[in-house]
C-alpha positions in Angstrom: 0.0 0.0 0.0 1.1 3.5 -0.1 0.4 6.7 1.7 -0.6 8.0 -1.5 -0.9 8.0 -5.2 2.4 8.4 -6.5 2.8 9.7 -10.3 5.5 8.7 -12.5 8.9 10.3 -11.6 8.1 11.1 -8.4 10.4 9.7 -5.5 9.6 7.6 -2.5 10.9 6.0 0.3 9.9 2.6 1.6 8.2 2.9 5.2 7.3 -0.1 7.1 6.4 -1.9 4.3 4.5 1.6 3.2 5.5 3.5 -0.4 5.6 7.4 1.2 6.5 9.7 -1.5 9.2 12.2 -0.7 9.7 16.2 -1.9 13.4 17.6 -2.6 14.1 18.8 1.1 13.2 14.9 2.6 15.9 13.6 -0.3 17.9 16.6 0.4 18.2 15.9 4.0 19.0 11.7 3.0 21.4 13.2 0.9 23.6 15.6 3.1 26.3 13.0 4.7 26.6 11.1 2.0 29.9 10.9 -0.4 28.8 9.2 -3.1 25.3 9.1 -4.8 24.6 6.2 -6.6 21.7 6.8 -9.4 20.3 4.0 -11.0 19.1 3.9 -14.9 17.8 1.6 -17.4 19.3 2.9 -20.3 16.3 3.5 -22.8 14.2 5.4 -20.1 13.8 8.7 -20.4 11.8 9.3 -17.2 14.6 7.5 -15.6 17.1 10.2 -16.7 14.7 13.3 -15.8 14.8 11.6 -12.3 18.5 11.7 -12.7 18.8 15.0 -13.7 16.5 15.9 -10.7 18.7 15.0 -8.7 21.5 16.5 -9.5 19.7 20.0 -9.9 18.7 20.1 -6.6 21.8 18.6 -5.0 23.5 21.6 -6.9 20.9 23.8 -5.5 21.2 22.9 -1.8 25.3 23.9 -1.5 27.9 26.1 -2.6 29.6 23.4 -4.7 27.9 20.8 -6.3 28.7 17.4 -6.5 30.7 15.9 -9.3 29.2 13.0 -11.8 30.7 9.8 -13.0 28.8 8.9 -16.4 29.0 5.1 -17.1 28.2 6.2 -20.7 31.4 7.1 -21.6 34.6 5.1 -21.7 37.4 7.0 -19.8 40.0 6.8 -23.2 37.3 10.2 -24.2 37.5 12.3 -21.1 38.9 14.8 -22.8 35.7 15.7 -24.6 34.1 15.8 -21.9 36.8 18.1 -20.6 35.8 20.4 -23.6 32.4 20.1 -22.3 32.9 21.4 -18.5 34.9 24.2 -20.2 32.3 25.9 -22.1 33.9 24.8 -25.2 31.7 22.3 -26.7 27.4 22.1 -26.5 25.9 19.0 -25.6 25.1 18.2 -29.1 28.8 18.9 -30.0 30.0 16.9 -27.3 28.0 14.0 -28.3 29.7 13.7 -31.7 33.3 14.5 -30.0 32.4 11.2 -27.8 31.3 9.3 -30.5 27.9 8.4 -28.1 25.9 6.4 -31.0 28.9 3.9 -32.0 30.3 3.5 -28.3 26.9 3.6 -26.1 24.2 3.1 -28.8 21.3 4.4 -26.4 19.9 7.7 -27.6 21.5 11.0 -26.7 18.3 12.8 -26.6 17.2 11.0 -23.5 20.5 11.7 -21.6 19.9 15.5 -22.6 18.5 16.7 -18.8 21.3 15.1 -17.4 24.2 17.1 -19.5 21.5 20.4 -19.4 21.8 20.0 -15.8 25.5 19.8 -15.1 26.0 22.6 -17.9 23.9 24.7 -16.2 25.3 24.1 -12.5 28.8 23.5 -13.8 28.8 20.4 -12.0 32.2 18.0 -13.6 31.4 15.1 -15.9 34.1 12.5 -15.7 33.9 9.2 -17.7 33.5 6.3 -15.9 33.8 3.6 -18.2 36.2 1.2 -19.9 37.2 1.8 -23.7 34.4 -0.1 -26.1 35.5 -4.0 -25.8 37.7 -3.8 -23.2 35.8 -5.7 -20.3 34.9 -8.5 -22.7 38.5 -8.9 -24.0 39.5 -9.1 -20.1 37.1 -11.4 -19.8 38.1 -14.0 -22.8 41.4 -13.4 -21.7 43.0 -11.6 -19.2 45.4 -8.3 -19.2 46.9 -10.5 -22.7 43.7 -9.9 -23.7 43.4 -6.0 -23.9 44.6 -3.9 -26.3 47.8 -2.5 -24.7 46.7 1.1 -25.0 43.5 0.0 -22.4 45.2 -1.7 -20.0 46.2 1.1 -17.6 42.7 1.4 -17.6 42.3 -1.5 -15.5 41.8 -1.5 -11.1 44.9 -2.2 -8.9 42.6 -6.0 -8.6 39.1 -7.0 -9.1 36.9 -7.1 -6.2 35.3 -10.2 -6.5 31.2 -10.5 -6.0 30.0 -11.3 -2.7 27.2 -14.6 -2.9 23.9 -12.6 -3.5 25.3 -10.6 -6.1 26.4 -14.2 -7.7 23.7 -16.0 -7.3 21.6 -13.2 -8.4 23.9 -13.0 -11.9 23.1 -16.9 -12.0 19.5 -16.3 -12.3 20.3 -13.6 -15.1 22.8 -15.9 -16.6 20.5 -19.2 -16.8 17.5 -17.0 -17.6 19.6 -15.7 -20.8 21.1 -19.1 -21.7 17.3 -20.2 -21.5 16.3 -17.7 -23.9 19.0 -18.2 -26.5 18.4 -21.4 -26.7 14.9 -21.2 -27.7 15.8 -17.9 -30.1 15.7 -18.6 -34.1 19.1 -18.8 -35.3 20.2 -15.2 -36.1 22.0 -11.7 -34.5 19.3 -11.5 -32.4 19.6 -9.3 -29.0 18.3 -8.6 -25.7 17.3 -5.3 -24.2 18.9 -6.2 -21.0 18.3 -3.1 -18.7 14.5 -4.0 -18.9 14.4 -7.5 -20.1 15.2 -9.1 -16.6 13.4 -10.1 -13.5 10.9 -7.3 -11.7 9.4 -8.6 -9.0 8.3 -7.0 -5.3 12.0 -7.3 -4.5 14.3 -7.0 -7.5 13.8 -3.7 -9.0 15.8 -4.2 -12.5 19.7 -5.8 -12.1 22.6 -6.5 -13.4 22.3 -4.0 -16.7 25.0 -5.3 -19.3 25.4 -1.8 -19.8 29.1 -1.3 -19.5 30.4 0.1 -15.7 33.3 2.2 -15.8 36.9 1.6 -14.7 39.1 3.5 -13.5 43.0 3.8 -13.6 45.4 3.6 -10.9 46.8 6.5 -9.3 50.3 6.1 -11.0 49.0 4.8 -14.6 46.3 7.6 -14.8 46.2 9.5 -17.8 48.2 13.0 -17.9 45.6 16.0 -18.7 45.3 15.9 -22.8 45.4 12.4 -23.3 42.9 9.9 -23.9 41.3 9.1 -20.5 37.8 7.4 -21.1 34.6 6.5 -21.4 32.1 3.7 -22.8 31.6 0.6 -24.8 30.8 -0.8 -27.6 28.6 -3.2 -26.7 25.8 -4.1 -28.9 25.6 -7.8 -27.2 24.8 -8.4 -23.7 28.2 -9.7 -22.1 26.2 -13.3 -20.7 24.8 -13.4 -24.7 28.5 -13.4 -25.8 30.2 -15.5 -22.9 27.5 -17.9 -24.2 28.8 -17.4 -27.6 32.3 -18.0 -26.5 32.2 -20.9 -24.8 30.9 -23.4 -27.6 30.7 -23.8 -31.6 27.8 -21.9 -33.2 26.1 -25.5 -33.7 27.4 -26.8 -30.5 25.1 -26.7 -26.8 27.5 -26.3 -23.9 28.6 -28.8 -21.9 28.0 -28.2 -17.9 32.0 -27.5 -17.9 31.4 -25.1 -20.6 28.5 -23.8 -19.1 30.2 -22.9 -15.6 33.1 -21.4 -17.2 31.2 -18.9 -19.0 29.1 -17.8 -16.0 32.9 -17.3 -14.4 33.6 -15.5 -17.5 30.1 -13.2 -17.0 31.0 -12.9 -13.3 34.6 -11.4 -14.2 33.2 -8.8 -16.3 30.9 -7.6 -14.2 33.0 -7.5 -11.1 35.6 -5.4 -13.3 32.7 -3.0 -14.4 31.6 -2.9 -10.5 35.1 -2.6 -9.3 36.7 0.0 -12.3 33.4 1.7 -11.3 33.7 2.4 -7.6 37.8 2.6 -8.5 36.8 5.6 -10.6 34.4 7.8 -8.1 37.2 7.1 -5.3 39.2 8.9 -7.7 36.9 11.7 -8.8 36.1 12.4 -5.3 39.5 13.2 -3.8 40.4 15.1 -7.0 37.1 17.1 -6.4 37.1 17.4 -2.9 33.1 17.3 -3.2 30.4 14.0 -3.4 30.4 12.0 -6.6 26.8 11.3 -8.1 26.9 7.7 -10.1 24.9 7.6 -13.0 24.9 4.2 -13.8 22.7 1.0 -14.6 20.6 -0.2 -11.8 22.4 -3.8 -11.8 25.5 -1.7 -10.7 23.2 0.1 -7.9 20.6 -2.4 -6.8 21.2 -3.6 -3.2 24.1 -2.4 -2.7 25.9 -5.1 -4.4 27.6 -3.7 -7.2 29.8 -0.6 -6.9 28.5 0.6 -3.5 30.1 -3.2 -1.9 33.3 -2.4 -3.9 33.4 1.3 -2.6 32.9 -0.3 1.0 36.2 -1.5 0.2 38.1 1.3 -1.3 36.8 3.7 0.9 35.2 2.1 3.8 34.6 5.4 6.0 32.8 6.8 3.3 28.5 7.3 3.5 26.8 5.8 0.4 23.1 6.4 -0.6 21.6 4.1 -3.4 19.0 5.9 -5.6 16.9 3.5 -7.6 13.8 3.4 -10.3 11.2 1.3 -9.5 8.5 -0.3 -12.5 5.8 -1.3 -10.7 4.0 1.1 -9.2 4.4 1.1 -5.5 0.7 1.1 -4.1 0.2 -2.5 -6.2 3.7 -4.1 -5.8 6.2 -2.3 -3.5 9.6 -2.8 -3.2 11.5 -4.6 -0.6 13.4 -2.2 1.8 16.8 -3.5 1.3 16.5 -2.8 -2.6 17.3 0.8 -2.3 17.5 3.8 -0.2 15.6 5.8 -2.1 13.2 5.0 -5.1 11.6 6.6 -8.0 8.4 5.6 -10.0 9.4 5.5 -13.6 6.5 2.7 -15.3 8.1 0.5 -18.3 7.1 2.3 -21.5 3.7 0.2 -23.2 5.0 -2.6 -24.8 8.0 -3.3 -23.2 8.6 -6.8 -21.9 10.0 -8.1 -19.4 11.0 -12.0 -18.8 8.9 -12.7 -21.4 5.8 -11.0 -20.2 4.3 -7.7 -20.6 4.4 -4.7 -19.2 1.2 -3.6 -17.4 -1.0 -1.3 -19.7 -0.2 2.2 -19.5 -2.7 5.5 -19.5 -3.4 5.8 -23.1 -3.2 9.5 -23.1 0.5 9.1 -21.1 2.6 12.3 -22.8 5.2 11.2 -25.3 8.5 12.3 -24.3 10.0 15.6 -26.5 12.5 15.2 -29.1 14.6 17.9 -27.8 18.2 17.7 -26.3 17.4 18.7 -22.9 13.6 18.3 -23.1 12.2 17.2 -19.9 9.2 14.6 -20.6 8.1 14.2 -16.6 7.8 15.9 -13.7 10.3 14.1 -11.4 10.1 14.3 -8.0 8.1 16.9 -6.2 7.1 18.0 -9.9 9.6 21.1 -10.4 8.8 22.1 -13.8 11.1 23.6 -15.8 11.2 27.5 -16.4 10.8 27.6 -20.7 14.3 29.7 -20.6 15.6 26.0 -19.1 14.6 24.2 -21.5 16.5 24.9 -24.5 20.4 23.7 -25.0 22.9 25.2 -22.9 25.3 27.2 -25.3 28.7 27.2 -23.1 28.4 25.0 -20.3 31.4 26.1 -18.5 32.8 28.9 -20.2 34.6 30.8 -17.2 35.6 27.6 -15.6 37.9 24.4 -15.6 36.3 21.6 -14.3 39.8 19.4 -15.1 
């Protein structure tokens, strides 16, 4: 049940067991200690990244400084478009054709637009977060030997291994995909995996095979000018190529075969987890400020994915999870534990979901704009846009050097 209707984009909190919807000053005040903000996503929803932009609009608003933001979406070998970006030099349409977004992220630019309106217009940092395209997956066929050479001071001091309910939970994913492509006609066929898994009363949406980013040791980082990074090229899921990898096209895997590609799955998405976490340790001492983490809910979820490898990097430091949640929360809440926060973003109409439907949607729902920074709901405690906001920033940083 919930203490009251809550609309699309709004956030909530879980409260014994109740869905209590929450304005800017209640996330505000769950927000003050913490150092790093972890935001979930799936990738293709646009109400997802209004909710993300929300938040770092009035995290910016709330304190001299804002925070920084580690973007997932871009591999860390093109930070220095980004760079151009925090200094005014290049608009957000600019900057997506400097990061080469379609080729190495492949989910539309024009639903990430709040998010780079926002941090133009509060000069918060974007940092790249991410591995070069290809890089997790050649680690994960074959080790450091693997990696293009160019990529491998890319990689964390060591990979933090999963703890068990991350790894069991990747099982399910894993099996459930191996299921799937089984059954699937012969062909290039792939899965939408930020919304294709499991959403139930407790799993909100995990393990995206979006990619996570990585980030380089202290002594192998990248000198300011040179190619720093950010995302992947990943048009396959990384369980629908381990599959791929571990027998002939014609061929079904052996239980052996079978266990070695979950080992395979498991190592990339601890490195994405761990290069993550690596990454906004990083940003945040340079900075000196909190880190927001825009990433895929997987990486978020539970606390499982970066937030268990930052306990480890940075163990003092105060982590708050941020999730979306599909259902709506008055018919099938979430479990406590799944976040610390939530918001209400339903699955588009038509979307599916382990094979089944998503529930119906209001038929006179508002199609999202096509612009860059268009804002298509009214996240949170429905702060609307001024119409001066809503049009692309020209120079996002021009007086300043977020570097």
């Amino acid at each position: 049940m919930a203490a009251r209707s809550i609309v699309p984009g709004e956030f909530f909190v879980m409260d014994d067991e109740i869905a209590r919807p929450i304005d800017r000053a209640a996330l505000l005040e769950r927000a003050e200690n913490a150092d790093y903000i972890l935001v979930g996503e799936g990738h293709t929803s646009r109400c997802d990244h209004e909710a993300q932009a929300t938040v770092l609009r009035w995290l910016a608003t709330s304190r001299q400084s804002g925070p920084a933001v580690a973007l997932e979406m871009v591999g860390m070998d093109r930070q220095p478009g980004l760079d151009l970006f925090n200094r005014g030099t290049l608009s957000a349409h600019d900057v997506s054709v400097v990061l080469d977004w379609e080729r190495s992220w492949g989910h539309d630019f024009l639903a990430y637009g709040p998010v780079f309106s926002e941090a133009a217009r509060h000069r918060l940092p974007l940092y790249a977060a991410n591995l070069p395209p290809g890089a997790a997956r050649a680690y994960g066929r074959g080790g450091v030997e693997a990696l293009d050479p160019a990529h491998r001071k890319y990689l964390p001091e060591r990979i933090i291994p999963a703890g068990e309910p991350q790894r069991e939970d990747l099982r399910e994913v894993f099996e459930h995909h191996a299921a799937m492509m089984q059954d699937r006609p012969e062909g290039n066929g792939t899965m939408d995996f930020p919304d294709a898994r499991t959403e139930t009363a407790d799993v909100a949406e995990r393990s995206e095979t979006g990619a996570i980013p990585e980030t380089p040791r202290d002594d192998a980082r990248p000198e300011q000018g040179e190619e720093s990074g950010p995302m992947r090229d990943e048009s396959k899921p990384v369980v629908e190529e381990s599959l791929a990898d571990g027998a002939g096209k014609d061929e079904e895997p052996s239980g052996k075969d079978t266990e070695a590609m979950f080992e395979r799955f498991i190592t990339v998405q601890s490195l994405w987890d761990t290069v993550m976490a690596e990454n906004a340790v990083h940003i945040r001492r340079r900075e000196g400020a909190p880190v927001v983490v825009l990433a895929g809910s997987g990486h978020v979820d539970y606390g499982w994915g970066i937030a268990l490898r930052l306990a480890v990097l940075d163990p003092e430091a105060e982590v708050l999870l941020v999730a979306p949640w599909r259902r709506h929360p008055a018919e099938q809440p979430p479990a406590e534990d799944v976040s610390d926060v939530y918001f209400y973003c339903p699955l588009p109409p038509g979307t599916r979901m382990m094979g089944v439907p998503a529930p119906d949607q209001d038929a006179d729902q508002e199609d999202p704009p096509d612009e860059i920074t268009g804002h298509d709901s009214a996240a949170g405690d429905a702060e609307p846009m001024p119409p001066s906001e809503s049009q692309e920033p020209e120079t996002p940083h021009a007086d300043g050097d977020a570097d």
